[in-house]
C-alpha positions in Angstrom: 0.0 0.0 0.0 1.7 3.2 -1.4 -0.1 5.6 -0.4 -4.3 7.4 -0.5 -5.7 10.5 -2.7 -8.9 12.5 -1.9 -10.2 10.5 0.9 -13.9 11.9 2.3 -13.5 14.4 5.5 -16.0 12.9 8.3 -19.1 15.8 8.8 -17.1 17.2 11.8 -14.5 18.4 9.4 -11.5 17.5 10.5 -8.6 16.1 8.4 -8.1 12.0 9.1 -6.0 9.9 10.7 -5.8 7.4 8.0 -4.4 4.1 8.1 -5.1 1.0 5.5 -6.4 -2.7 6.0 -5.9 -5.6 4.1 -8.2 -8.1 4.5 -8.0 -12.1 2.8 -10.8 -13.6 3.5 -10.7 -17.2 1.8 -10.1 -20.8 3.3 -9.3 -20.3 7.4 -5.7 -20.9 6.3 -5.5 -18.1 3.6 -7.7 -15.8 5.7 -5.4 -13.2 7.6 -5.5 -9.2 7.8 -2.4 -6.8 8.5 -3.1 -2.8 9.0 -0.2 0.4 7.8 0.7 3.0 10.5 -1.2 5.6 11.0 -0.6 9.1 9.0 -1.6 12.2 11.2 -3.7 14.8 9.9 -3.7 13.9 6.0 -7.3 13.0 4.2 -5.7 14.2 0.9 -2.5 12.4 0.2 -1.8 10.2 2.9 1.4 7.8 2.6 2.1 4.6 4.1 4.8 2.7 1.5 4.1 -0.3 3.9 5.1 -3.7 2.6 2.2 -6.8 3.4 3.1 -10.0 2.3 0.4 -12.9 2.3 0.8 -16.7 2.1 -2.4 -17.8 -0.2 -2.8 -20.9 -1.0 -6.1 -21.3 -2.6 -6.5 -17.8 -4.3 -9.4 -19.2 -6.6 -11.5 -18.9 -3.3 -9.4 -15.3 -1.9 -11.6 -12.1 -1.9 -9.1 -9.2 -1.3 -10.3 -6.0 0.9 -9.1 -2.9 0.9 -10.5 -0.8 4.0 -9.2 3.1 5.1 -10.6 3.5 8.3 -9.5 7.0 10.8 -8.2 6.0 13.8 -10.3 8.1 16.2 -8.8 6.8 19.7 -5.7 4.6 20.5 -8.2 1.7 20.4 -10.7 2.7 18.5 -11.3 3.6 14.5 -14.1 4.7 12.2 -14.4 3.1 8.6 -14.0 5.6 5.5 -14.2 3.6 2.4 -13.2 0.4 1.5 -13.0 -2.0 -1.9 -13.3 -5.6 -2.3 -12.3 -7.6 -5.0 -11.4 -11.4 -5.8 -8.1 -12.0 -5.3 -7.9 -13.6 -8.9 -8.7 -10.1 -10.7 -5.8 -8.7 -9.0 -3.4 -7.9 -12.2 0.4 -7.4 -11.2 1.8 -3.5 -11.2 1.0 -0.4 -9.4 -2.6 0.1 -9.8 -5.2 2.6 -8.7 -8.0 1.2 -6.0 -11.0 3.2 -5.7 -13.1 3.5 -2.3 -16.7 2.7 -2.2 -19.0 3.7 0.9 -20.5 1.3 3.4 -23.2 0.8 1.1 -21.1 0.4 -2.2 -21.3 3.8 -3.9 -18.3 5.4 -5.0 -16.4 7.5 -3.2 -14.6 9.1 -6.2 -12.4 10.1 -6.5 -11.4 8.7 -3.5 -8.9 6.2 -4.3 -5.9 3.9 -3.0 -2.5 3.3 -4.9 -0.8 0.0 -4.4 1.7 -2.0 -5.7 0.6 -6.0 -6.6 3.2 -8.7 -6.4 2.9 -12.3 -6.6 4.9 -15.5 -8.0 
């Protein structure tokens, strides 16, 4: 997860604490999430360069999330956005991830930028 462009400002107008989460969600095996740091202060062009490397080893039956949530509290965090794709239509190369709501309507031009990997 490079880094975030143009994420939504919650109604009470202050700028985000961002951070990503990657979710697999496949076979209990596959299955794990791993979170970036947190970036202070930055709903416009947040950046994490954070490196998360998954072990999958059914990816036919991997879904891939993508969630930005703004960590409120030390232990607590609001979502944003988030995407969710299978884990086979994930093409190799930087690529540009756009944010849906809750409800799945697009945030644009909300978007993430990542890097994809895999052998």
């Amino acid at each position: 997860v490079i880094s975030g462009s143009n994420l939504p400002v919650p109604k009470s107008g202050k700028a985000l604490d961002p951070f990503v989460r990657v979710e697999i969600h496949g076979i209990p095996s596959d299955s794990r999430t791993k979170n970036t740091h947190t970036v202070k202060n930055n709903s416009l062009s947040p950046h994490w360069d954070a490196d998360m490397n998954f072990s999958i080893s059914v990816p036919e039956l991997c879904l891939v999330r993508f969630c930005v949530r703004d960590q409120t509290t030390l232990f607590r965090s609001e979502f944003v956005g988030q995407y969710t794709l299978p884990f086979t239509s994930l093409k190799k190369g930087y690529r540009w991830v756009p944010l849906l709501s809750r409800d799945g309507c697009s945030l644009d031009p909300a978007s993430l930028f990542v890097l994809v990997w895999y052998s």
